[in-house]
N, C-alpha and C positions, 0 to 999 in steps of 0.2 A: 577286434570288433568292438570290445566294449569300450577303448578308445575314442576310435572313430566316433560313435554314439554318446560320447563326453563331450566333444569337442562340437558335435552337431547341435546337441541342449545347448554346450553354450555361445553357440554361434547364435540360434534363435532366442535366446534369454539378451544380447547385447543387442539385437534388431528389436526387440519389443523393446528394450529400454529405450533404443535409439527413435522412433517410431514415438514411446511417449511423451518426449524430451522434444520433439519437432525437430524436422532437418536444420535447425541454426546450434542445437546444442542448446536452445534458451527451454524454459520450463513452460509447458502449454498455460495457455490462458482460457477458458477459469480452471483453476485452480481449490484443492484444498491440501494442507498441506501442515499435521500438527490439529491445533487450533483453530486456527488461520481459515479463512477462505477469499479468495478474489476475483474479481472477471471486470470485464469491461461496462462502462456505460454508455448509454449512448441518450444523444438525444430526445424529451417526450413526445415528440410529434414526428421522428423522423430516426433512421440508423446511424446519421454522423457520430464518430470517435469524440465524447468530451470528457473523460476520465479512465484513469484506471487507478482500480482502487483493492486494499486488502481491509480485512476487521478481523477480529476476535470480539467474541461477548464473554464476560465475567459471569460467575455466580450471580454476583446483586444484582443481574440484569444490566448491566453500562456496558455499551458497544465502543470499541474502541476502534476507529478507522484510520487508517493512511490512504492518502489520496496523493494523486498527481493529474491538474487538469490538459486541458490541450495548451492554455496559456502558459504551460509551462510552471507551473509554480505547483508546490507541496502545501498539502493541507493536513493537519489535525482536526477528527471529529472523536467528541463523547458524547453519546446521546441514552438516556436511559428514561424508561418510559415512567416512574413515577416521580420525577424530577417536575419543576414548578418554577423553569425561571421565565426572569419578564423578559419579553423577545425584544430585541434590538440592544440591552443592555450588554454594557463590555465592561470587563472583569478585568483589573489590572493583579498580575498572579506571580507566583516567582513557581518555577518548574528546576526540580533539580536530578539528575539524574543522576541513578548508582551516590546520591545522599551530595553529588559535587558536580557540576559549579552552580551556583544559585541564576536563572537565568529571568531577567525579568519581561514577561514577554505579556498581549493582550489577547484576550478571547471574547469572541462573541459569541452572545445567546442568539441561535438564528431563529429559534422556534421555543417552546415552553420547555420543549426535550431534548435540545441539542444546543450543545456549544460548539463553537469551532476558532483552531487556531490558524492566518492564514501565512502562507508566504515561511514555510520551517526555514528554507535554504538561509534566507535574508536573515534569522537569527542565530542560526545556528544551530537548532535545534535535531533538524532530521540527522546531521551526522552525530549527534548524544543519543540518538533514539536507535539507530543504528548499529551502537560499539555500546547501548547499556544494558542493562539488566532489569530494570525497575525507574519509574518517573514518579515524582510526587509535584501533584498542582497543588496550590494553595492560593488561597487570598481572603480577606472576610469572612467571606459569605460562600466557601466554595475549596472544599479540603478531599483530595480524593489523592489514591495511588495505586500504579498500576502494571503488573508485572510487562514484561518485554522481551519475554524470549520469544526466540522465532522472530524477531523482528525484523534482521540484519539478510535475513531470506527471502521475505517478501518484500524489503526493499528494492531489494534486489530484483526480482520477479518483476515488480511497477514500474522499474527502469527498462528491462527487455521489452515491455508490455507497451511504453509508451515509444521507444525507438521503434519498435515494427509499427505501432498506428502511425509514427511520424512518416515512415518510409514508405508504407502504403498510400498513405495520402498526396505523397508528392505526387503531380501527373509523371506520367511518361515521357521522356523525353527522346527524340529521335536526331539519329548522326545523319547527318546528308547526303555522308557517302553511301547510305542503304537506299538510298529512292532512284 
């Protein structure tokens, strides 16, 4: 009997897992996870899919975000609210991860409190950001670094997140031999 009753806990302990995990096996969205938190964006005037995104915020306040939009392309955001840069200015930077390889990439101030790096895939960066431990920006005017664990997770998670938006969004399509 007391068998039985093992095997029934863990029959409903693998359904509840199964159940919060979504029928694909992918990790629901949103998300929190660690650190981490992520969910979907959508449109300001309307519910269209135009991102899916994860962050962490650090002690000193600096939010650190991973994004993927519906264009398909990966974004780096830091924004922290007592920061004071001039918006529109871009930062030419070397980013190094786990202290190798020195990667020269550019970032823009989008606003006085956020910079953003666009297009990771194209330099390379999202798979260093993926397999590292720690990134360090630098340039002039602009020395920061920033742990990274958990991050190879939520990348993860932004890839499920943006496959299902993609799959939902295609229409339906109908065989002819059903009409």
């Amino acid at each position: 009997m007391a068998m039985c009753y093992g095997l029934f806990l863990a029959a409903v302990f693998v359904g509840l897992l199964h159940s919060i995990t979504g029928a694909s096996g992918a990790p629901m969205i949103p998300f929190v996870d660690g650190r981490w938190h992520g969910d979907i964006a959508t449109g300001p005037n309307n519910t269209n899919f135009e991102e899916c995104w994860a962050s962490t915020t650090f002690d000193d306040g600096t939010t650190f975000a991973i994004t993927k939009r519906k264009d398909g392309k990966w974004y780096l955001q830091f924004s922290n609210p007592g920061w004071r840069l001039p918006p529109l200015r871009r930062y030419t930077m070397v980013a190094l991860i786990d202290f190798y390889p020195r990667l020269r990439i550019t970032a823009e101030a989008k606003t006085q409190v956020l910079l953003e790096i666009a297009d990771l895939d194209h330099i390379s960066l999202l798979r260093l950001i993926e397999n590292g431990h720690r990134i360090d920006l630098s340039s002039d005017s602009f020395n920061e670094k920033f742990e990274l664990e958990g991050s190879a997770k939520v990348i993860e998670r932004i890839r499920n997140c943006f496959s299902d938006q993609s799959v939902a969004a295609k229409p339906a399509t109908h065989n002819s031999s059903e009409h």
